[in-house]
C-alpha positions as CSV (number, residue, x, y, z in Angstrom):
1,X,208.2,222.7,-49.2
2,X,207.6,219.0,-49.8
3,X,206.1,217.8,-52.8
4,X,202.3,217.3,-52.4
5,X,202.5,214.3,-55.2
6,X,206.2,212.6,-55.0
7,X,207.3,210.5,-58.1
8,X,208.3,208.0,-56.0
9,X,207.6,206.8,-52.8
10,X,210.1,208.0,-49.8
11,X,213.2,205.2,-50.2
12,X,213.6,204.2,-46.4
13,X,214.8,200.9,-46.3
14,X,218.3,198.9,-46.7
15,X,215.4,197.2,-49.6
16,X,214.2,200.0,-51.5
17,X,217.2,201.1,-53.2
18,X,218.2,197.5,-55.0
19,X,214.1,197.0,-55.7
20,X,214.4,200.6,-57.1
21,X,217.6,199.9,-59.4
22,X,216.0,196.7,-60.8
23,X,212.7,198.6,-61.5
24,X,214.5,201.3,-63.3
25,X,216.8,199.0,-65.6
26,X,213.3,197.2,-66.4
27,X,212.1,200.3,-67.3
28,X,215.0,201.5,-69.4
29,X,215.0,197.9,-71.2
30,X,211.2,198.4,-71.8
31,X,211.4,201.8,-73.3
32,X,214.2,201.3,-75.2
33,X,212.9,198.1,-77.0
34,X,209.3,199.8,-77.6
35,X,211.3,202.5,-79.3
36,X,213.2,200.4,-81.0
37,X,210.5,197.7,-82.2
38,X,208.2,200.9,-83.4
39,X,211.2,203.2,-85.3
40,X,212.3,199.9,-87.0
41,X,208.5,199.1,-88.0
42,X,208.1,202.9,-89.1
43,X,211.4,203.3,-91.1
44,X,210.9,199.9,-93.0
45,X,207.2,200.8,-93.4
46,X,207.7,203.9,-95.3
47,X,211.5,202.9,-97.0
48,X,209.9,199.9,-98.6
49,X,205.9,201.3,-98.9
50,X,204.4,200.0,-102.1
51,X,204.2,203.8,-104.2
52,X,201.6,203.0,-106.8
53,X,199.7,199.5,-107.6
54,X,202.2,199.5,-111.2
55,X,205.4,199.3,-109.0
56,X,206.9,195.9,-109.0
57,X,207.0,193.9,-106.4
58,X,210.0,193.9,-104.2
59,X,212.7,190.9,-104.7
60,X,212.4,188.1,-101.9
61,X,214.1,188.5,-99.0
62,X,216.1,185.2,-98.1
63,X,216.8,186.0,-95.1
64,X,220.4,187.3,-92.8
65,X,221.3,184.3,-90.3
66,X,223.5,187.1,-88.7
67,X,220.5,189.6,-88.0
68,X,218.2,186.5,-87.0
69,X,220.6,185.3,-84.4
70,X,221.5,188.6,-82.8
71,X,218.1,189.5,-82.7
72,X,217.4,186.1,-81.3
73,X,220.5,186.4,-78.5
74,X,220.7,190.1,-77.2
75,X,217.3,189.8,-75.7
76,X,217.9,186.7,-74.4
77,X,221.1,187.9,-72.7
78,X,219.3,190.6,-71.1
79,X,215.8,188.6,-70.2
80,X,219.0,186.1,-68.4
81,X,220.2,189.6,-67.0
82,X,216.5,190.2,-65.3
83,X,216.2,186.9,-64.0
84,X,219.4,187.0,-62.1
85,X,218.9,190.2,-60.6
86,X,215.3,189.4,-59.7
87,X,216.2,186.0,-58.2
88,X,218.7,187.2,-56.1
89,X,216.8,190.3,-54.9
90,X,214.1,187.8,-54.1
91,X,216.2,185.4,-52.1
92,X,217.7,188.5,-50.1
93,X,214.4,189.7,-49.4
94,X,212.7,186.5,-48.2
95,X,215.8,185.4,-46.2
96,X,216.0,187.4,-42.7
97,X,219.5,188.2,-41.8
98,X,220.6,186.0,-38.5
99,X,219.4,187.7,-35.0
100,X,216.3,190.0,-37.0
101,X,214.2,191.0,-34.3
102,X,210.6,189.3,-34.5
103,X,207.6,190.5,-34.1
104,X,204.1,188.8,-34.7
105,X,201.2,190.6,-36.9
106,X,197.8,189.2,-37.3
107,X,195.6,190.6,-39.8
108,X,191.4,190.6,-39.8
109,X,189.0,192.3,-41.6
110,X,189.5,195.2,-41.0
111,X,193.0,195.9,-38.8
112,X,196.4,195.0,-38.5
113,X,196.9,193.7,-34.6
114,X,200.6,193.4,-33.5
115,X,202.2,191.9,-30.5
116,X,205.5,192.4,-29.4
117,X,207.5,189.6,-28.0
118,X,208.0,191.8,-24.6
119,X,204.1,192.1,-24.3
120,X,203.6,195.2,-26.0
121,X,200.4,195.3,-28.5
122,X,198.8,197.7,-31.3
123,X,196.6,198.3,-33.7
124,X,197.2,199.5,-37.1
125,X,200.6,200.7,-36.0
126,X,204.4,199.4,-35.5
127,X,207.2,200.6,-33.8
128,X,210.5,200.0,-34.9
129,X,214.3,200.6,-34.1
130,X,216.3,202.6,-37.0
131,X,219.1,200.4,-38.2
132,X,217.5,196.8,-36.8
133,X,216.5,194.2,-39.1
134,X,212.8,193.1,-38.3
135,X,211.5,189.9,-39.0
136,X,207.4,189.7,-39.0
137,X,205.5,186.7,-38.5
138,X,202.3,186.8,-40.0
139,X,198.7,185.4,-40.0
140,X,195.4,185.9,-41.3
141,X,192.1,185.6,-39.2
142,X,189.3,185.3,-41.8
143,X,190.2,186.1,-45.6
144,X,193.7,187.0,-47.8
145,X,195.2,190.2,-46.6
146,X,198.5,191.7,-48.1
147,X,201.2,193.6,-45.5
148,X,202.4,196.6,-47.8
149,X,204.7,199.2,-46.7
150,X,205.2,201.5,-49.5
151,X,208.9,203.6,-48.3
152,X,210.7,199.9,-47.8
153,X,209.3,198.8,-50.9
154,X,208.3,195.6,-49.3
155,X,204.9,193.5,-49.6
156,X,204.0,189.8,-48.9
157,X,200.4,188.0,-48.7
158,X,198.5,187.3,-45.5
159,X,196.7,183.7,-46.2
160,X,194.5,182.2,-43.9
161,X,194.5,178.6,-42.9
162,X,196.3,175.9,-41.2
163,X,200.0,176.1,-41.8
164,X,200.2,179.2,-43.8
165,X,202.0,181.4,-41.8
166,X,204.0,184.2,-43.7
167,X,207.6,185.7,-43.0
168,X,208.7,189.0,-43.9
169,X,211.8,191.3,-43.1
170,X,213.4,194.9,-43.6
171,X,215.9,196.8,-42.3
172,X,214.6,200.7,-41.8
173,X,217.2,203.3,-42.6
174,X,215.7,206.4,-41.9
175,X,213.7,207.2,-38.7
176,X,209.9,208.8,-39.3
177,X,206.7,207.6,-39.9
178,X,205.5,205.4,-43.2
179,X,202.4,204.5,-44.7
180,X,201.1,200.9,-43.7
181,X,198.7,199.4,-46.9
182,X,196.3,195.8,-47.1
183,X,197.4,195.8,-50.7
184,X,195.0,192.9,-51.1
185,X,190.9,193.6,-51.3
186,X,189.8,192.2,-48.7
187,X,186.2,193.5,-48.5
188,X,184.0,196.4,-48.3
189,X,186.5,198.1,-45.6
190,X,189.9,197.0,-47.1
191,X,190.8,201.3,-48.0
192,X,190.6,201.8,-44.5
193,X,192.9,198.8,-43.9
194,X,195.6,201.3,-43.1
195,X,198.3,202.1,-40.7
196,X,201.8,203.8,-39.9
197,X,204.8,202.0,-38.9
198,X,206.7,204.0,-36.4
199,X,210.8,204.3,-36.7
200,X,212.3,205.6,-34.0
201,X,215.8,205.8,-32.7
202,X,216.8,202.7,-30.4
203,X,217.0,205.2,-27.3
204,X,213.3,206.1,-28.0
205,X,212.2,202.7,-29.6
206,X,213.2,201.5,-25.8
207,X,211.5,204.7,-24.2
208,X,208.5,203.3,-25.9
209,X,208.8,199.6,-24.7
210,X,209.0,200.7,-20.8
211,X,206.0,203.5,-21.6
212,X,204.0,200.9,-23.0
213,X,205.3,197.5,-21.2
214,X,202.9,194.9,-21.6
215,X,201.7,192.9,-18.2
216,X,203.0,189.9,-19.6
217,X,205.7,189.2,-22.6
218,X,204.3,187.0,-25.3
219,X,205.8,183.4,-24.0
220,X,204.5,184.6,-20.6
221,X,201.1,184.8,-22.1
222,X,201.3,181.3,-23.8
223,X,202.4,179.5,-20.9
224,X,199.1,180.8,-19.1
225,X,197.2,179.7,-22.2
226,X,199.5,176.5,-22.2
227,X,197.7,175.6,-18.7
228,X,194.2,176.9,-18.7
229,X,193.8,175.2,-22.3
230,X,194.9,171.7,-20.2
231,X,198.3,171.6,-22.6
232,X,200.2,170.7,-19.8
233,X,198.9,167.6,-18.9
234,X,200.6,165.9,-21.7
235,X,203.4,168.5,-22.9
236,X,204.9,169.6,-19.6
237,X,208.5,170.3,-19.7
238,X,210.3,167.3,-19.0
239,X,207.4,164.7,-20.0
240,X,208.1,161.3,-21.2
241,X,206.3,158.9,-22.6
242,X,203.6,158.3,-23.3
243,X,203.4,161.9,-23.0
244,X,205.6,164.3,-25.4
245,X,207.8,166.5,-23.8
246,X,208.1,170.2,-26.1
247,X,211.6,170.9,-24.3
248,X,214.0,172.0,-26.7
249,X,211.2,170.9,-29.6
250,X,211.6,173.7,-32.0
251,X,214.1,174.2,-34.7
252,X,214.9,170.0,-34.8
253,X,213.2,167.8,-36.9
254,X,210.6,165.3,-36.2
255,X,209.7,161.5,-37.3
256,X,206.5,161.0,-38.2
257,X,204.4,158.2,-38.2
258,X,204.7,156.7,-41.9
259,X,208.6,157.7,-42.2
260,X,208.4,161.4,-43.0
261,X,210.1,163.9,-41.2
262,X,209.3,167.4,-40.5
263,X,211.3,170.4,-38.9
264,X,209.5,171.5,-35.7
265,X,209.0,175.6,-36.7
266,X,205.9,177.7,-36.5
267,X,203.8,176.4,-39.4
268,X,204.2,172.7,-37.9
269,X,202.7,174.1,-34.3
270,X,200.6,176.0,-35.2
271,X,199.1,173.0,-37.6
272,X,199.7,170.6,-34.7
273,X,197.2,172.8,-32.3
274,X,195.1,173.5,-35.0
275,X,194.6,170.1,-36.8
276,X,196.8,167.5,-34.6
277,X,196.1,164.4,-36.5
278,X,197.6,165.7,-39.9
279,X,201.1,164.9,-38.7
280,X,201.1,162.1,-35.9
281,X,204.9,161.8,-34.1
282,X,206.4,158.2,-34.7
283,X,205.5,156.2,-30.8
284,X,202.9,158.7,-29.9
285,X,198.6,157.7,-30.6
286,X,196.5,160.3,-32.0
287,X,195.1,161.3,-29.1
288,X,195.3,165.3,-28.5
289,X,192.1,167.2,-29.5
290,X,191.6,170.1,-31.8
291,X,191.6,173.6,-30.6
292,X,190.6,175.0,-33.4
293,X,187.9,177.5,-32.7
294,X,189.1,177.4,-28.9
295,X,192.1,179.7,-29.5
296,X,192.7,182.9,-31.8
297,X,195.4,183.5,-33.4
298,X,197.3,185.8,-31.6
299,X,197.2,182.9,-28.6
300,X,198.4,180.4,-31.1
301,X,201.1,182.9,-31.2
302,X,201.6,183.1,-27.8
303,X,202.0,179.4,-27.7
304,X,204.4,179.1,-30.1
305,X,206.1,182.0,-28.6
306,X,205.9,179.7,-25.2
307,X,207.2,176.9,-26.9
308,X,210.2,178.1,-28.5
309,X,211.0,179.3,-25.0
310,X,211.7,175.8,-24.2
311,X,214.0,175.5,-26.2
312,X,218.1,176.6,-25.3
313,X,218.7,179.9,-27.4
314,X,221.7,178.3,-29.0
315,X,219.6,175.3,-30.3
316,X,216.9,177.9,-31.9
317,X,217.2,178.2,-35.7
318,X,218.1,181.6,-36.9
319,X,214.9,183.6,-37.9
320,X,213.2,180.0,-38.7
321,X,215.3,179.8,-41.8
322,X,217.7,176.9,-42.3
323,X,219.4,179.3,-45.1
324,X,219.6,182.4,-42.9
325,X,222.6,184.3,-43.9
326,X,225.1,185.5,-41.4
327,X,223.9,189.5,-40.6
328,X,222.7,191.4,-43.5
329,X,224.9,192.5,-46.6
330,X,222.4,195.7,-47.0
């Protein structure tokens, strides 16, 4: 029979078991030093008590530069210990692997929405391949929300506004269903800010897709967005100037008007549609309007979804991270 009330949560990610070792070791360091600080404190307390107000005081202590520098080094030795581990634990884990499948995940008050690339969309719940790295892009609609999944010991912050657009990734190991968590409050819903993210085997995970095929993929979606919004008249594939053409756009870097340059990825679009003046592109006037308020977020998805369509597959940065590490070493 399973237990009711685990010690730990269910380890179900290539994740969980490194964020589980470095948790423990903190622990053991912890403990042992507590004991240590309060039996040293308790055995000198009592070995060198004052008995009676007629005893004499105790000679001055001058001090042991041995005992003061080991005391001094050890912990430092081991705090250097902690850092290292949890630096490189938190490089691994904010670094997808190369070829991480992506998938986008908005979150509101009071529901996680997600959209597949291939069209596919739910509520509240994920499906997943076993033994695939995933890669979420994710946005907030209104206030800060938190994407917890307790099992793959993974969490990262939802923030709204422009240019805030958070990256997450884990590898599921173990096919089932976990508990999905807003570890953020969010308001006077946020405990029902719940979900389940579905792992299935790939033969099923694909069963799933054709079951629940979407009418349209996401870039499908944003290139009928990309017209009806009137992005086209200026941005069509294979504009020139005046007019800025968005083929192969994403992933290279742009000049700016002033000198700067910034790498075309999702944050940059998405604050281009959103607030297109912030970041004016060297020969080009600050002409295109805001759409903020005329487009959700799940279609500014869709756009940039459209956009990095445009560009060849083999010009696309891996999993929008210039330091993206060749597969995963889980």
């Amino acid at each position: 029979m399973q237990n009711a009330f685990p010690l730990f949560p269910e380890s179900a990610s290539t994740m969980s078991g490194q964020v589980d070792a470095l948790t423990f070791f903190l622990t053991l360091v912890s403990g042992l030093m507590t004991l240590l600080i309060f039996a040293t404190i308790t055995i000198l307390a009592i070995k060198y008590r004052r008995r009676s107000p007629n005893d004499p005081l105790p000679a001055p202590i001058h001090g042991s530069w041995l005992l003061e520098s080991t005391w001094s080094i050890v912990p430092f030795l081991v705090m250097l210990i902690m850092f290292a581990w949890g630096a490189r634990l938190f490089f691994d884990n904010y670094t997808p692997p190369v070829g991480a499948m992506e998938i986008f995940v908005v979150g509101k008050q009071w529901m996680w929405k997600v959209q597949h690339p291939e069209g596919q969309r739910e509520i509240n719940e994920l499906h997943i391949p076993v033994g695939r790295p995933i890669m979420l892009t994710m946005a907030s609609e209104d206030v800060i929300h938190s994407f917890f999944i307790p099992a793959f010991r993974v969490k990262h912050d939802v923030v709204p506004g422009v240019g805030r657009y958070s990256q997450l990734w884990f590898n599921a190991t173990k096919v089932g269903d976990y508990h999905l968590f807003c570890a953020e409050y969010c308001g006077n819903q946020h405990s029902g800010m719940t979900g389940w993210i579905h792992v299935m085997e790939p033969a099923d995970y694909q069963a799933w897709l054709s079951l629940h095929g979407g009418n349209a993929t996401m870039a499908q979606a944003g290139e009928t967005l990309f017209g009806q919004l009137g992005c086209a008249t200026c941005h069509a594939p294979g504009a020139t100037p005046p007019n800025l053409s968005l083929t192969n756009m994403y992933g290279h870097p742009v000049q700016l008007v002033g000198g700067a340059t910034v790498l075309a990825d999702e944050n940059y679009i998405r604050e281009s549609i959103i607030n297109p003046r912030a970041k004016v592109v060297l020969g080009y006037p600050p002409v295109m309007p805001t759409y903020q308020g005329q487009v959700t977020e799940e279609g500014v998805l869709q756009l940039i979804a459209y956009i990095k369509s445009l560009s060849r597959p083999s010009e696309r940065p891996a999993a929008n991270n210039a330091n993206a590490r060749e597969g995963t070493k889980k």
